[in-house]
C-alpha positions as CSV (number, residue, x, y, z in Angstrom):
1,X,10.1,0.7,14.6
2,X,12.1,-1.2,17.2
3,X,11.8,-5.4,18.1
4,X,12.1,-6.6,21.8
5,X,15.4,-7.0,21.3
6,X,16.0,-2.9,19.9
7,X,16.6,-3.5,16.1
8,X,15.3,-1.5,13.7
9,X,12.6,-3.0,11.7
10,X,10.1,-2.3,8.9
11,X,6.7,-1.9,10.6
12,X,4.5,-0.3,8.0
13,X,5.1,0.0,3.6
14,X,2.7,2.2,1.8
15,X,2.4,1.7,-1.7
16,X,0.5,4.2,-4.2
17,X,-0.4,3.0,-7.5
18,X,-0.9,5.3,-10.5
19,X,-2.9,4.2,-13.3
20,X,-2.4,5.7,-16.8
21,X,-5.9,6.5,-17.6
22,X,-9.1,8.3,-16.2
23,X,-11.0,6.6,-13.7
24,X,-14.1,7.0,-15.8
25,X,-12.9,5.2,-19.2
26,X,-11.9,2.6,-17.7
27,X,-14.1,-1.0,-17.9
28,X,-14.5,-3.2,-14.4
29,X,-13.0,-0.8,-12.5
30,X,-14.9,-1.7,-9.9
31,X,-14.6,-5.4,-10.2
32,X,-10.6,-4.9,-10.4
33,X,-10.6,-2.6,-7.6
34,X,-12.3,-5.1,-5.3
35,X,-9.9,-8.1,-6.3
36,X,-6.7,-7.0,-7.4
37,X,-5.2,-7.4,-3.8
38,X,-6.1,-10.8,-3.4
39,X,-3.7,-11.6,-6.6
40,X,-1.0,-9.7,-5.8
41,X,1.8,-11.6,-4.8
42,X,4.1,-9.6,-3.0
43,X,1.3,-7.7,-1.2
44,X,-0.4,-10.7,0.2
45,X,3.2,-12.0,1.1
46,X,4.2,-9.1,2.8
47,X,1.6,-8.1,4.3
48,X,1.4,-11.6,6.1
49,X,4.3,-10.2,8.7
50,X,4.3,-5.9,7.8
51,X,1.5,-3.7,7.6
52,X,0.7,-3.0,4.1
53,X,-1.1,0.3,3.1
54,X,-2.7,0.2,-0.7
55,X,-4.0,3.6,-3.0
56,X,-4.9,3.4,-6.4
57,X,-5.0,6.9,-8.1
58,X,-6.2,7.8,-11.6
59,X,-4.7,10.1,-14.1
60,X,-6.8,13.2,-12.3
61,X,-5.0,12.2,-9.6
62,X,-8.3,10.6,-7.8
63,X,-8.3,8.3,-4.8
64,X,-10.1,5.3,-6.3
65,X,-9.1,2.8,-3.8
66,X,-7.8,3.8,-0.2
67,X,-6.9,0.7,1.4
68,X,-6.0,0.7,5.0
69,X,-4.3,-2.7,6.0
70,X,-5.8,-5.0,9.2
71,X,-3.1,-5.1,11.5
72,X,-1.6,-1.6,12.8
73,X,1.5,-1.0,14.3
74,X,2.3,1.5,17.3
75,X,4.7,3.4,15.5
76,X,3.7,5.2,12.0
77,X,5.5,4.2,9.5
78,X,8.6,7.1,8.4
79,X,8.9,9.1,4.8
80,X,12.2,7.8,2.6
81,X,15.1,9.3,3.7
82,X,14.5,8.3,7.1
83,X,14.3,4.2,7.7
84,X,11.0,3.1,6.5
85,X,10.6,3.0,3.1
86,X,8.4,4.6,0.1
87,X,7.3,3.0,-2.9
88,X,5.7,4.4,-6.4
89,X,4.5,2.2,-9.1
């Protein structure tokens, strides 16, 4: 995306985590699902000034957490490659 003055700038990050186990053998998932946002440090940092997109995914390859961020951006953000950027954990 563009600022008023016709930079480019980072306007969206979409991070997908992939955990090393099945969704079902795991203990609290729930309860870590729910919280583990709030304690991440660079996501809450971030996300105070970019749009910050969260998935969790399990060894099956489910969606156990789709996390949309609150603020949205006009533009979507672009693949890697391009000039937005793509990150795997």
């Amino acid at each position: 995306m563009r600022n008023e003055q016709n930079r480019l700038r980072i306007g969206r990050i979409g991070v997908d985590l992939h955990l090393a186990g099945v969704a079902s053998g795991m203990k609290s998932l729930e309860r870590v699902l729910e919280q583990f946002e709030d304690f991440c440090i660079v996501t809450q940092s971030v996300r105070a000034g970019i749009t910050v997109d969260v998935r969790v995914f399990d060894l099956n390859g489910a969606c156990l957490l789709p996390s949309v961020a609150l603020e949205t951006h006009a533009e979507p953000a672009m693949e890697a490659g391009g000039n937005g950027a793509s990150v795997r954990s």
